[in-house]
Kinemage of the C-alpha trace (Angstrom):
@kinemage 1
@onewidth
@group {chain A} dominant
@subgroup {mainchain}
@vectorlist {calphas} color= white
{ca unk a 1} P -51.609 -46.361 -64.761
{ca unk a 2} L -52.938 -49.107 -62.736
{ca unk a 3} L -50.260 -51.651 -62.937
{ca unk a 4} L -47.879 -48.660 -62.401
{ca unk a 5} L -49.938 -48.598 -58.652
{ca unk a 6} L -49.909 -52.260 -58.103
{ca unk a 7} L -45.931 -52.338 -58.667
{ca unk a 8} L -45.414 -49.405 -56.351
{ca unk a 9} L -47.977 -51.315 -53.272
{ca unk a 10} L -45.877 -54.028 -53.350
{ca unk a 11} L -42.651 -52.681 -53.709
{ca unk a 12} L -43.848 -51.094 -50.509
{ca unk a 13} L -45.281 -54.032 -48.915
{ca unk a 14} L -41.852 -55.827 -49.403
{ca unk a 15} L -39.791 -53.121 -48.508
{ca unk a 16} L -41.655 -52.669 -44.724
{ca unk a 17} L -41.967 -56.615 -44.202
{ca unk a 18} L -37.970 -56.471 -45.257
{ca unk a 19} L -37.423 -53.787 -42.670
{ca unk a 20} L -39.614 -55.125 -39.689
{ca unk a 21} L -38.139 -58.359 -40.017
{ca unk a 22} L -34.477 -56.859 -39.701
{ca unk a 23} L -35.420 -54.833 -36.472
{ca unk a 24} L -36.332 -57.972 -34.725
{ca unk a 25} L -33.557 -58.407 -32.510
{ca unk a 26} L -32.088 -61.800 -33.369
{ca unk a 27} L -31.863 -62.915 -29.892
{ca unk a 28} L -34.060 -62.917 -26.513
{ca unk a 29} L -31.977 -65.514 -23.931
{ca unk a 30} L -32.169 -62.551 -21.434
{ca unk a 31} L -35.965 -62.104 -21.515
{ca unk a 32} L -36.073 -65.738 -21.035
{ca unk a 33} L -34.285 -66.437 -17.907
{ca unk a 34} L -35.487 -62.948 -15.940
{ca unk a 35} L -38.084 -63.872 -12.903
{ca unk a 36} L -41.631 -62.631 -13.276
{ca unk a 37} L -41.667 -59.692 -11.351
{ca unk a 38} L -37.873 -59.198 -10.529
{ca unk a 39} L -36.714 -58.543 -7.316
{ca unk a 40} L -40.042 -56.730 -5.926
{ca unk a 41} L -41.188 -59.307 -3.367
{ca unk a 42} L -44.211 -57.400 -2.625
{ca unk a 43} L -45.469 -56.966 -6.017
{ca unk a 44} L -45.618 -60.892 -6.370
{ca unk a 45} L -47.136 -61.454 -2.513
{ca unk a 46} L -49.774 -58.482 -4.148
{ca unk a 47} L -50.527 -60.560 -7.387
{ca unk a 48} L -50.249 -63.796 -5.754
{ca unk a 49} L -52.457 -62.851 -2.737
{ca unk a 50} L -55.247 -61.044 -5.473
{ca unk a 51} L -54.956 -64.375 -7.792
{ca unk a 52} L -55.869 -66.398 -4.372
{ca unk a 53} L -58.975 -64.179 -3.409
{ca unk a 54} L -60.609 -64.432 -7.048
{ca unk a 55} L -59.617 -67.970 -6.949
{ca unk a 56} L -61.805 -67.921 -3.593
{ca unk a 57} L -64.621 -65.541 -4.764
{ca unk a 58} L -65.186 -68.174 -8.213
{ca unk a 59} L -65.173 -70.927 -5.669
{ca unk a 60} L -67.653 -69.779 -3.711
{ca unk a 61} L -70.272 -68.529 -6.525
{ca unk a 62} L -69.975 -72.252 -7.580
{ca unk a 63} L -70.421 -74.077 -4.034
{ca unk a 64} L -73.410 -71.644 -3.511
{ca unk a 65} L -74.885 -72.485 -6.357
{ca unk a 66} L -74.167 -76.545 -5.314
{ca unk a 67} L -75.271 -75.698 -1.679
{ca unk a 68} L -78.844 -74.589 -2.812
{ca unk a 69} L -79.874 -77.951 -4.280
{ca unk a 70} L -78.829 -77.113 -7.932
{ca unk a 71} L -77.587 -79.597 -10.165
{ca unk a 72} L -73.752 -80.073 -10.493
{ca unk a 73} L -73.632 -78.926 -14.504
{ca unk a 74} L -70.483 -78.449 -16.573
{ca unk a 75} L -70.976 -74.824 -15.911
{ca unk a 76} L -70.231 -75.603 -12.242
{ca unk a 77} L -67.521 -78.024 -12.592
{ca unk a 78} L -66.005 -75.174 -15.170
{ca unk a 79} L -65.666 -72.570 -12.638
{ca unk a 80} L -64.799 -75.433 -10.078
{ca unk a 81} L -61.795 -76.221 -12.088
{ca unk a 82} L -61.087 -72.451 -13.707
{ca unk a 83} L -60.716 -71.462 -9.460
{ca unk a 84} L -58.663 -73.872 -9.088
{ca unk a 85} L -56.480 -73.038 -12.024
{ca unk a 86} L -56.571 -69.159 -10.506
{ca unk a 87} L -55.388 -70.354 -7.243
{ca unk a 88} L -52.445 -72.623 -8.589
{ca unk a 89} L -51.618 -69.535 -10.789
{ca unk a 90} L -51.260 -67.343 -7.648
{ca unk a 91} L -49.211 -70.156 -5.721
{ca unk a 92} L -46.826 -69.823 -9.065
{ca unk a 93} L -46.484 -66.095 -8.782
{ca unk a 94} L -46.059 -66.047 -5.034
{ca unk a 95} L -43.412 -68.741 -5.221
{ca unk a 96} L -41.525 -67.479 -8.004
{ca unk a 97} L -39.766 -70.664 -9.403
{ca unk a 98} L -38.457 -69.113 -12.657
{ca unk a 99} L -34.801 -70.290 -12.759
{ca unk a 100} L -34.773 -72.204 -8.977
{ca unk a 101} L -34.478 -75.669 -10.749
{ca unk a 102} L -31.394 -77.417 -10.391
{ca unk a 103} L -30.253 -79.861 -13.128
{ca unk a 104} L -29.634 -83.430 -11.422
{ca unk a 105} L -26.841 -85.491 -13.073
C-alpha cells in the first residue's frame, strides 16, 4: 500500500544520511596545515605568474576604457578592484605563506 512505500523511502533516506555521515572522516588537521601546491615550486611561479597576467589584461580593458574619455562607472571601478584582487591572489600563490607564520610570545 501507500503508507507501506512512504515507510520504506524513509527508512531509506535515514539509513544513507546514517551511513554518509559515518564515512566522513572525523578529522582533517592534515589537509589543513599542507601548502597549496606542495613542494612543486614551478607549479606555483606557473599559477602565480598566470594570476598576474589576467590581473594585467582586466587592468588594462578598464584603463582603456578610462583613457578614451569614458566615464569612471562602478563597472570600471569593479574590474579596477576585481584586478587588483587577481593580482594579490597571484602574489599569495607565488609566495606561498601557508604555515611560514611564527607565533610571537
Amino acid at each position: 500500500t501507500g503508507g507501506e512505500w512512504l515507510q520504506l523511502l524513509c527508512q531509506i533516506k535515514i539509513n544513507t544520511s546514517v551511513s554518509f555521515v559515518s564515512s566522513i572522516p572525523s578529522s582533517t588537521s592534515g589537509v589543513a596545515g599542507m601548502p597549496l601546491f606542495g613542494d612543486c615550486w614551478s607549479c606555483r611561479v606557473l599559477s602565480g605568474s598566470g594570476l598576474i597576467a589576467s590581473a594585467g589584461y582586466v587592468w588594462l580593458a578598464a584603463r582603456k576604457r578610462m583613457r578614451q574619455g569614458g566615464v569612471t562607472s562602478m563597472g570600471t571601478v569593479a574590474q579596477l578592484t576585481f584586478a587588483a584582487g587577481l593580482a594579490a591572489w597571484g602574489v599569495v600563490v607565488m609566495a606561498d605563506p601557508v604555515g611560514k607564520a611564527t607565533k610571537k610570545t
